[in-house]
Biopython code that builds the backbone (N, CA, C, O; Angstrom):
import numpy as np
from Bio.PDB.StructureBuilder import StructureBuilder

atoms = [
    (1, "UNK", "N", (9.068, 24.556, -116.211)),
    (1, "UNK", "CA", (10.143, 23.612, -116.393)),
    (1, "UNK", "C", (10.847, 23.416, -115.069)),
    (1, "UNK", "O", (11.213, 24.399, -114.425)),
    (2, "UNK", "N", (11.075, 22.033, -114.588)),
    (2, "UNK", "CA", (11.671, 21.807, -113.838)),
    (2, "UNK", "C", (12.877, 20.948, -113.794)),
    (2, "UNK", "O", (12.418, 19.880, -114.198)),
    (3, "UNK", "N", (13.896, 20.786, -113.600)),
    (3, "UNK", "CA", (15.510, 19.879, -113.690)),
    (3, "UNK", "C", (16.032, 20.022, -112.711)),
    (3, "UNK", "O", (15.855, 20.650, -111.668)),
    (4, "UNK", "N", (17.017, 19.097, -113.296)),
    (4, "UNK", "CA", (18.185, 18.864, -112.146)),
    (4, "UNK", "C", (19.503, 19.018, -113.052)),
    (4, "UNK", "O", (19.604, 18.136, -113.906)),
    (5, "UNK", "N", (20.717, 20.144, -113.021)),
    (5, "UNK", "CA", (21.777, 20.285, -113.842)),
    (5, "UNK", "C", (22.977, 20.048, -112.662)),
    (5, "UNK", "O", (22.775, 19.425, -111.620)),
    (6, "UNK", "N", (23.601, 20.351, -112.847)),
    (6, "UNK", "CA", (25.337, 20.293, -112.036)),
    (6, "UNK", "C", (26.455, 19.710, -112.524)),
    (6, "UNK", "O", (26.811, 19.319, -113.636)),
    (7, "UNK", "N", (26.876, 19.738, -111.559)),
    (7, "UNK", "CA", (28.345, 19.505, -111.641)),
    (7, "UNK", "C", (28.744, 18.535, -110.293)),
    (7, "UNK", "O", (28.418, 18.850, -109.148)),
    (8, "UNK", "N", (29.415, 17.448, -110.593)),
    (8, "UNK", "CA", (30.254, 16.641, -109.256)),
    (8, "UNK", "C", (30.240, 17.478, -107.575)),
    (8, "UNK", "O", (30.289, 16.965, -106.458)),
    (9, "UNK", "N", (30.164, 18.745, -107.934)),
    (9, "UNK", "CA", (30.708, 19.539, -106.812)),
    (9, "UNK", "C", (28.777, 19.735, -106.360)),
    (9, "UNK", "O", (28.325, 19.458, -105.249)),
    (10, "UNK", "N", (28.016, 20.214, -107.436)),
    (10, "UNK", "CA", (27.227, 20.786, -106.951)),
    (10, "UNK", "C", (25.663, 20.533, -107.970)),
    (10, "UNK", "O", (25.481, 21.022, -109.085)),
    (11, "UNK", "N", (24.832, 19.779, -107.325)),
    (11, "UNK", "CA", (23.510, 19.585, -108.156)),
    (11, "UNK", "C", (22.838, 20.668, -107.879)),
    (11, "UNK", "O", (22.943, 21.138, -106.746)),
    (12, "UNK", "N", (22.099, 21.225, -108.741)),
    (12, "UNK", "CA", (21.238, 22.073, -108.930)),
    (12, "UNK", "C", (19.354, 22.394, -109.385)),
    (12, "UNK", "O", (18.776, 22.421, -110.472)),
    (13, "UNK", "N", (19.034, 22.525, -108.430)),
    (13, "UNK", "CA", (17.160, 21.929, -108.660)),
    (13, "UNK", "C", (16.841, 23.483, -109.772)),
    (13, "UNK", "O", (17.027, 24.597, -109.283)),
    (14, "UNK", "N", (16.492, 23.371, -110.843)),
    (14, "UNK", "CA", (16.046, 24.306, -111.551)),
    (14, "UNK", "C", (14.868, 24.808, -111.075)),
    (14, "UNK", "O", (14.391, 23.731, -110.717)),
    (15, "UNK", "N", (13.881, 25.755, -110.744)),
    (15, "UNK", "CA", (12.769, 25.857, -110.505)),
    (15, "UNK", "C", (12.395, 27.404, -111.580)),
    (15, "UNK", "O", (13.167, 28.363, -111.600)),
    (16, "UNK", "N", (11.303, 27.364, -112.259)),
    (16, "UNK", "CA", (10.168, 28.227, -112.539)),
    (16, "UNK", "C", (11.255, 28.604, -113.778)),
    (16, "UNK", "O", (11.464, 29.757, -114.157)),
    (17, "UNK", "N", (11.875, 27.449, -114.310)),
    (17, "UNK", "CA", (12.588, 28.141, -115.536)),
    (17, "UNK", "C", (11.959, 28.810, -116.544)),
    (17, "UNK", "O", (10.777, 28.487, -116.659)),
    (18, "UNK", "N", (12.494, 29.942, -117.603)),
    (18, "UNK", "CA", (11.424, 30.689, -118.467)),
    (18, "UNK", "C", (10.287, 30.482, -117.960)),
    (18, "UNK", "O", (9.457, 29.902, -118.660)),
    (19, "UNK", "N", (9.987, 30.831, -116.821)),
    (19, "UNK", "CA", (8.263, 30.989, -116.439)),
    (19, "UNK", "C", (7.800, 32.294, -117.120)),
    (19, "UNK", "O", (8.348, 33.323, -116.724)),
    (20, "UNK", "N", (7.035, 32.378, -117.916)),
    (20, "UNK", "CA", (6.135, 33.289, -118.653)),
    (20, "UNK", "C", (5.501, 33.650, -117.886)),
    (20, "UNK", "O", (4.803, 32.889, -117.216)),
    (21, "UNK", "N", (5.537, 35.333, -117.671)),
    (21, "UNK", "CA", (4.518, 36.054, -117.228)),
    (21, "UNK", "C", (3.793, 36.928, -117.921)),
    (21, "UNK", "O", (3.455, 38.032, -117.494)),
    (22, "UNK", "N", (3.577, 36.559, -118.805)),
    (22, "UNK", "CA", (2.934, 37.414, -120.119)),
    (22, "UNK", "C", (3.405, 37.078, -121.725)),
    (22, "UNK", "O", (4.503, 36.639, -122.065)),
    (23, "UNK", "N", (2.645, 37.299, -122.312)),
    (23, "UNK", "CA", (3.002, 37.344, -123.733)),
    (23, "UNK", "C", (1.989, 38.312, -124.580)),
    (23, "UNK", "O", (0.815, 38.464, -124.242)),
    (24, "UNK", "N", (2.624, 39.003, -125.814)),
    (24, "UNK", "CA", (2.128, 39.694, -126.445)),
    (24, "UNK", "C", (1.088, 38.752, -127.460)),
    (24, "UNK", "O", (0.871, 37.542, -127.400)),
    (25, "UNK", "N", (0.542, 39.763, -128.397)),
    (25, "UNK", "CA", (-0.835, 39.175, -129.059)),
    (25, "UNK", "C", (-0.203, 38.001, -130.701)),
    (25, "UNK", "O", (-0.982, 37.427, -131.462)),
    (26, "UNK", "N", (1.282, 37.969, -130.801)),
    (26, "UNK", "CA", (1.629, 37.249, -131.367)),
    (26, "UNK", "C", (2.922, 35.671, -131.018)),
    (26, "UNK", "O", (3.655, 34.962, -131.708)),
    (27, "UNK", "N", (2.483, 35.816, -129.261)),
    (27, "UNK", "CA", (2.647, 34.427, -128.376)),
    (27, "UNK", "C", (4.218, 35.149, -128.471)),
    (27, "UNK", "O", (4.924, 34.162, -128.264)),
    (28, "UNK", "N", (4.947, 36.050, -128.623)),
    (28, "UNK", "CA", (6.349, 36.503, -127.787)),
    (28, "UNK", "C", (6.212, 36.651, -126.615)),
    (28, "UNK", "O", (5.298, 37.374, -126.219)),
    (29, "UNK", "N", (7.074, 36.014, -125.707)),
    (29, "UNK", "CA", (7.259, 36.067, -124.115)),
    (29, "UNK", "C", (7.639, 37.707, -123.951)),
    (29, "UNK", "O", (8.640, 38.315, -124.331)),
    (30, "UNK", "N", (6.531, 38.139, -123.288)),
    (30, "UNK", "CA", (7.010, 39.595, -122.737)),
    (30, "UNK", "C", (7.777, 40.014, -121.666)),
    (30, "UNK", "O", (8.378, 41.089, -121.670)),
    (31, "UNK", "N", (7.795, 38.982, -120.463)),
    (31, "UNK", "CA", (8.224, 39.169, -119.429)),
    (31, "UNK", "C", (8.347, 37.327, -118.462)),
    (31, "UNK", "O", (7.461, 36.484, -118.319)),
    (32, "UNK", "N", (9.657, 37.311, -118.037)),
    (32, "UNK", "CA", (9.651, 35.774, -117.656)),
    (32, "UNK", "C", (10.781, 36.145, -116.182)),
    (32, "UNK", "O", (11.367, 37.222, -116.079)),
    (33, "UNK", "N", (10.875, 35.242, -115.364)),
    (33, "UNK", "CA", (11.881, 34.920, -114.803)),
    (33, "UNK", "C", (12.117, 33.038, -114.406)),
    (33, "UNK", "O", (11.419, 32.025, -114.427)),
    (34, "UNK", "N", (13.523, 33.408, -114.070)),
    (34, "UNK", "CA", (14.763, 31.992, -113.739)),
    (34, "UNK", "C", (14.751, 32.025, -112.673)),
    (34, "UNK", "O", (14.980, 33.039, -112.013)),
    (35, "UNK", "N", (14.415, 30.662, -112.120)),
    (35, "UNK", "CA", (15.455, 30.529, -110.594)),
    (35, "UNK", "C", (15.976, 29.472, -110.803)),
    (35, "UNK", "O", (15.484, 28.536, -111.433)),
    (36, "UNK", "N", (17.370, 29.536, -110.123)),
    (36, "UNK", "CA", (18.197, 28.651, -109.941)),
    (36, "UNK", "C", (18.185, 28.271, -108.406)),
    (36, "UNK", "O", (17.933, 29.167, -107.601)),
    (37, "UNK", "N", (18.477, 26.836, -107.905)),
    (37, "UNK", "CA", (18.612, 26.949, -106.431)),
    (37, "UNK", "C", (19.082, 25.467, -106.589)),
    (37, "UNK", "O", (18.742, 24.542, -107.326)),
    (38, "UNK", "N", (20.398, 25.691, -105.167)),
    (38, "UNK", "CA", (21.044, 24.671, -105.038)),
    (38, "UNK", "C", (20.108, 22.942, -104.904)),
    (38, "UNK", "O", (19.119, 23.029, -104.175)),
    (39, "UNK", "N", (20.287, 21.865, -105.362)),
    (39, "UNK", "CA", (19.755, 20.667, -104.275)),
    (39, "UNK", "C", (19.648, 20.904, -103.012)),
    (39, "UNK", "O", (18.581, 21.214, -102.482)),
    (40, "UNK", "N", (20.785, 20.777, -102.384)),
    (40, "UNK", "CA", (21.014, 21.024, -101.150)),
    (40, "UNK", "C", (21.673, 22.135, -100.386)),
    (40, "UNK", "O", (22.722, 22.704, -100.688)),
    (41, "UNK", "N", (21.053, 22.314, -99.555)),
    (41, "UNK", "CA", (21.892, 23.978, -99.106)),
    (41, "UNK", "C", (22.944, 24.385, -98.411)),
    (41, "UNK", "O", (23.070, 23.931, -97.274)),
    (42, "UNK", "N", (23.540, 24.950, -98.719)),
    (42, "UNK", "CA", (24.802, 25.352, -98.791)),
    (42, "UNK", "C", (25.457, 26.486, -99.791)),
    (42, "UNK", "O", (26.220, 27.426, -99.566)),
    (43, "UNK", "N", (24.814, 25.979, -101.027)),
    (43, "UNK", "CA", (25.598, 27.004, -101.798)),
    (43, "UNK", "C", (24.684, 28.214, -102.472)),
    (43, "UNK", "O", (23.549, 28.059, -102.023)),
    (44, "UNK", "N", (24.706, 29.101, -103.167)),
    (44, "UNK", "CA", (23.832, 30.245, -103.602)),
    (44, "UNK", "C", (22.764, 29.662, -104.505)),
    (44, "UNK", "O", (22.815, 28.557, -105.043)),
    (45, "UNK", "N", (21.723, 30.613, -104.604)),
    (45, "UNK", "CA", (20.529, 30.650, -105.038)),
    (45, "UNK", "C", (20.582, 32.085, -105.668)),
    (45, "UNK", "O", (21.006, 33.132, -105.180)),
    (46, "UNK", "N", (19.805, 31.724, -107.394)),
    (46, "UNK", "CA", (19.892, 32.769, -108.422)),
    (46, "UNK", "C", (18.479, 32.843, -108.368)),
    (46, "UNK", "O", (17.625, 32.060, -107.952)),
    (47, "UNK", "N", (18.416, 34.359, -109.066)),
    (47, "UNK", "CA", (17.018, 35.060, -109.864)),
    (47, "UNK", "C", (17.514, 35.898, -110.949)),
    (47, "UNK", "O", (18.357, 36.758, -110.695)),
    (48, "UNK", "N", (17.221, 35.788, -111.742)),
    (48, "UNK", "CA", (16.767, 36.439, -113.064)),
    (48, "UNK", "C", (15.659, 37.143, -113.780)),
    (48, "UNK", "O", (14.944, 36.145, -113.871)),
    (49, "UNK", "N", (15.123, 37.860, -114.223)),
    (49, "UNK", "CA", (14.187, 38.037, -115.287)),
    (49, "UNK", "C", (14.596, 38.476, -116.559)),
    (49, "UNK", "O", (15.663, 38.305, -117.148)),
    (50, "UNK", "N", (13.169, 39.302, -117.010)),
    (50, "UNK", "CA", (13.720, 39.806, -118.254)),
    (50, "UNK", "C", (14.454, 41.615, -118.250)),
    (50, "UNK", "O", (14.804, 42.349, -119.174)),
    (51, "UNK", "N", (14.443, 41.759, -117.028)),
    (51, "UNK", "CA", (15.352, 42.738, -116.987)),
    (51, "UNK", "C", (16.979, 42.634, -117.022)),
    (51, "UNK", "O", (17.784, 43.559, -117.130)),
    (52, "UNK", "N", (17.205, 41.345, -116.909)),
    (52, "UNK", "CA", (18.432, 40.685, -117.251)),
    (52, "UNK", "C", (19.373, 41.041, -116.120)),
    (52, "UNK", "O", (20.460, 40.474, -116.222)),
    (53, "UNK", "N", (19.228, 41.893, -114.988)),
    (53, "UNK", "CA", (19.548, 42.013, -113.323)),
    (53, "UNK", "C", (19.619, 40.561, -112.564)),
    (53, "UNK", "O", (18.692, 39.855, -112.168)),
    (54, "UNK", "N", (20.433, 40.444, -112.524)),
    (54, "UNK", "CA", (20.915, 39.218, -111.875)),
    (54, "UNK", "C", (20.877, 39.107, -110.130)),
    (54, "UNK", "O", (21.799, 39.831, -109.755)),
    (55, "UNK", "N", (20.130, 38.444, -108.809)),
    (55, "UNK", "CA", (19.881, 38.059, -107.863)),
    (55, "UNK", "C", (20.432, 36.989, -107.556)),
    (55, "UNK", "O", (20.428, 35.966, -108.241)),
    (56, "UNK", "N", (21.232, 37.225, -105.928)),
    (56, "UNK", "CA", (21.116, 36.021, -105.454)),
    (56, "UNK", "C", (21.392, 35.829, -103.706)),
    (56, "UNK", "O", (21.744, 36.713, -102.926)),
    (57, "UNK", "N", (21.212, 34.909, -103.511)),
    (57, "UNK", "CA", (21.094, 34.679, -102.021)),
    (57, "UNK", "C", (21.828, 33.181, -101.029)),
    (57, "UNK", "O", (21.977, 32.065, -101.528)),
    (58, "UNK", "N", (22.082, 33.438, -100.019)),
    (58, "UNK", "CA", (22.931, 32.608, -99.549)),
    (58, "UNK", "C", (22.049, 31.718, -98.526)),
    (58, "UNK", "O", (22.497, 30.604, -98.254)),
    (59, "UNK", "N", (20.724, 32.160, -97.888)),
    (59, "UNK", "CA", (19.633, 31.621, -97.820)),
    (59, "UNK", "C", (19.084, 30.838, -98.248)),
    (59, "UNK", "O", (18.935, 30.850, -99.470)),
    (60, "UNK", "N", (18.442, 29.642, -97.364)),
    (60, "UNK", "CA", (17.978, 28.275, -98.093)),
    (60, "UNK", "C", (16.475, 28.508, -98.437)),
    (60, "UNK", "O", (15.495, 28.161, -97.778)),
    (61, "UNK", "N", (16.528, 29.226, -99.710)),
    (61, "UNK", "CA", (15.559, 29.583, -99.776)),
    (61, "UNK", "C", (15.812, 29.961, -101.405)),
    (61, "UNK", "O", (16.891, 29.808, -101.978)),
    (62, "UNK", "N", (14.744, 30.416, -101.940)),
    (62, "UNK", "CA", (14.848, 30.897, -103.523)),
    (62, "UNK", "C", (14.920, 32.299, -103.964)),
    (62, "UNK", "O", (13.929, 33.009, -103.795)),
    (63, "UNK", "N", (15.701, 32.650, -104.365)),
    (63, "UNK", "CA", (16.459, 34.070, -104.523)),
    (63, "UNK", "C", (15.245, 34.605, -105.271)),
    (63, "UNK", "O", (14.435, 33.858, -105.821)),
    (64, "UNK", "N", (15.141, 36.128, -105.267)),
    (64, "UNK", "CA", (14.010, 36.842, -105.894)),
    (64, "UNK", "C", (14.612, 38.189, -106.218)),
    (64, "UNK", "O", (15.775, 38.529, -105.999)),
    (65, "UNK", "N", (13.680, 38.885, -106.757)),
    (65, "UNK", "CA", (14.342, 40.396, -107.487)),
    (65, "UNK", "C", (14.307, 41.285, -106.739)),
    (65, "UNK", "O", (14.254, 42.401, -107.254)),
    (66, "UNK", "N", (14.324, 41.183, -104.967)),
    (66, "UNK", "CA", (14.576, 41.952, -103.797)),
    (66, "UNK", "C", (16.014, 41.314, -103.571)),
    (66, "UNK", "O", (16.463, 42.164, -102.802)),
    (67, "UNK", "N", (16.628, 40.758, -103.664)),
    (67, "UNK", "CA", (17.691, 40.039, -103.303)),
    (67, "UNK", "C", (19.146, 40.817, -104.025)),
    (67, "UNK", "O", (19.113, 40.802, -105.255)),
    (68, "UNK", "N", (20.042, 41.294, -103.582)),
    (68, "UNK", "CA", (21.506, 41.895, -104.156)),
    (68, "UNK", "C", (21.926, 41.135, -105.403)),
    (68, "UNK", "O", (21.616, 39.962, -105.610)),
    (69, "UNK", "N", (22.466, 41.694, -106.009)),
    (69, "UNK", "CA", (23.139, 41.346, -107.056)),
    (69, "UNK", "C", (24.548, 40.385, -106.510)),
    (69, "UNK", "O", (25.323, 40.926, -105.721)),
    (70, "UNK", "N", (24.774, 39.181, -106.904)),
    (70, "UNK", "CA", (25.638, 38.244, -107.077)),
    (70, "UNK", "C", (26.742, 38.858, -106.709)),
    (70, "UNK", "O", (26.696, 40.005, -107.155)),
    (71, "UNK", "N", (28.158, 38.584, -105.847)),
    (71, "UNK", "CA", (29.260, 38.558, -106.021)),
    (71, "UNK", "C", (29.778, 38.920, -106.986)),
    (71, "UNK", "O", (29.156, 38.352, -107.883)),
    (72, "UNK", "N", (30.916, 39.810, -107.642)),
    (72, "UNK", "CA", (31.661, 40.340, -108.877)),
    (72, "UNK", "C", (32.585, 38.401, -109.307)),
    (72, "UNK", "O", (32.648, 37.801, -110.381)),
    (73, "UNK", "N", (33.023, 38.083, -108.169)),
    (73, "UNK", "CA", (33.693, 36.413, -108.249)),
    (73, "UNK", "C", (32.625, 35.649, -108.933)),
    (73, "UNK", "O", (33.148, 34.778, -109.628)),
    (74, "UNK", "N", (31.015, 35.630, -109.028)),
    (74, "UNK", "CA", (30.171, 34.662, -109.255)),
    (74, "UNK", "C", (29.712, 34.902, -110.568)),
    (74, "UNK", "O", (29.196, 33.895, -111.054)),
    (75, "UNK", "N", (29.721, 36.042, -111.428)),
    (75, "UNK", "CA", (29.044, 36.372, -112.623)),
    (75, "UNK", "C", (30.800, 36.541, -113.529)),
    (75, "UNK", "O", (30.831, 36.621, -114.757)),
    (76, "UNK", "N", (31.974, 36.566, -112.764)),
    (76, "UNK", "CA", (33.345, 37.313, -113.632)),
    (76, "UNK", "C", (34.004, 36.109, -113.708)),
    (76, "UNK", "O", (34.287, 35.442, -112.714)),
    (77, "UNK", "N", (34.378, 35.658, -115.351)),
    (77, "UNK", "CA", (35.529, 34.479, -115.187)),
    (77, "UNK", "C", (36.642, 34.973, -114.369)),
    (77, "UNK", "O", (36.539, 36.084, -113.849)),
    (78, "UNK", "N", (37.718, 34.248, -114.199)),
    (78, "UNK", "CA", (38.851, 34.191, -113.946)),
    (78, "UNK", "C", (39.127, 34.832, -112.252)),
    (78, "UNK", "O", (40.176, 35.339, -111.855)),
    (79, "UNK", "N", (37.900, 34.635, -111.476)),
    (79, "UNK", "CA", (38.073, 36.032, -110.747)),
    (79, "UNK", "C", (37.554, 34.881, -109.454)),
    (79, "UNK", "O", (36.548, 34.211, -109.691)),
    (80, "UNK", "N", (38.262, 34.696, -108.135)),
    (80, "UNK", "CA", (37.736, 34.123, -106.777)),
    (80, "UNK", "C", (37.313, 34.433, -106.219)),
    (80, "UNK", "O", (37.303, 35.634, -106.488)),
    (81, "UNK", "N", (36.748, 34.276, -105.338)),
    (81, "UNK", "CA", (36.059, 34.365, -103.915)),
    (81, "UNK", "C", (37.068, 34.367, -102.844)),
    (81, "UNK", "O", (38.075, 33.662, -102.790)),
    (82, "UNK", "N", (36.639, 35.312, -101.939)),
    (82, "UNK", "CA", (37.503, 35.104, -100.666)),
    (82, "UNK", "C", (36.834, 33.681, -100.069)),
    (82, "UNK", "O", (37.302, 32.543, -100.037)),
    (83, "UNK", "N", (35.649, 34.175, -99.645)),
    (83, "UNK", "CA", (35.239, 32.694, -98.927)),
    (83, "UNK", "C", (34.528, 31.571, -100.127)),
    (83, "UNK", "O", (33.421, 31.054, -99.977)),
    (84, "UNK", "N", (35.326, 31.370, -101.178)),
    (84, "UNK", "CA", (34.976, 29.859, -102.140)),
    (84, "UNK", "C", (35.118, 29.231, -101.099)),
    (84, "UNK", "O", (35.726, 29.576, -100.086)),
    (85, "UNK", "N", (34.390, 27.991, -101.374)),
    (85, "UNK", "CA", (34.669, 26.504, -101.625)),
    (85, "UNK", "C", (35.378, 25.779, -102.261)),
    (85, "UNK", "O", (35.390, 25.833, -103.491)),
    (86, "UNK", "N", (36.251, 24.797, -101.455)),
    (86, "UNK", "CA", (37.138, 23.744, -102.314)),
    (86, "UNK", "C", (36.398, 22.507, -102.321)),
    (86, "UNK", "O", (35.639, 22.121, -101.431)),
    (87, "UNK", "N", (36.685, 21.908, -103.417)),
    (87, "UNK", "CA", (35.851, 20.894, -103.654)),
    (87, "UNK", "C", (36.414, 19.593, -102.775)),
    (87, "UNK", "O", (35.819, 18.516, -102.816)),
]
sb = StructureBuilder()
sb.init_structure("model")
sb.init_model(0)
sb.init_chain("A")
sb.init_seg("    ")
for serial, (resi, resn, name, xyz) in enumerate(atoms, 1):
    if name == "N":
        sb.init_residue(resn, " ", resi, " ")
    sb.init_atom(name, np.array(xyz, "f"), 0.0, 1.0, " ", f" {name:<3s}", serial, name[0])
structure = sb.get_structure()
C-alpha cells in the first residue's frame, strides 16, 4: 500500500504500509512493518512493526528498526518539542 495522508502543515508519502512478512497456515499476518516518511524533507520519518517499538529518523531517508525510538514530544499528547516547528 502506498498514499499520501497529512495535514496543511505536512504531506506524508506512506510507504510499505502493513507490508506482510509472513503469514501463518490460516492467512493471519504474522509479522509486518509501517513506514511513514515525510513528502518532502524536513520533517521525521517513522518505522514500526509487529513488535509495536516505534523508530524514527530525522534523515531524508526511511526510518528502520536500527533507528532510536521517537522523541517522548512525538508519541505523548499534550507534550512539545524544544526544537518544534511553527507552522
Amino acid at each position: 500500500m502506498n498514499g499520501n495522508i497529512g495535514s496543511p502543515r505536512t504531506q506524508w508519502l506512506i510507504r510499505d504500509a502493513s507490508h506482510c512478512n509472513s503469514s501463518d497456515a490460516s492467512g493471519k499476518i504474522a509479522h509486518f512493518h509501517f513506514t511513514l516518511r515525510p513528502e518532502h524533507y524536513g520533517d521525521r520519518s517513522y518505522f514500526t512493526d509487529d513488535s509495536g517499538k516505534i523508530h524514527a529518523t530525522s534523515e531524508d531517508r526511511s526510518a528502520t528498526a536500527n533507528d532510536p525510538a521517537p522523541l517522548t514530544c512525538e508519541v505523548e499528547e499534550n507534550t512539545l518539542c524544544e526544537d518544534a516547528k511553527t507552522p
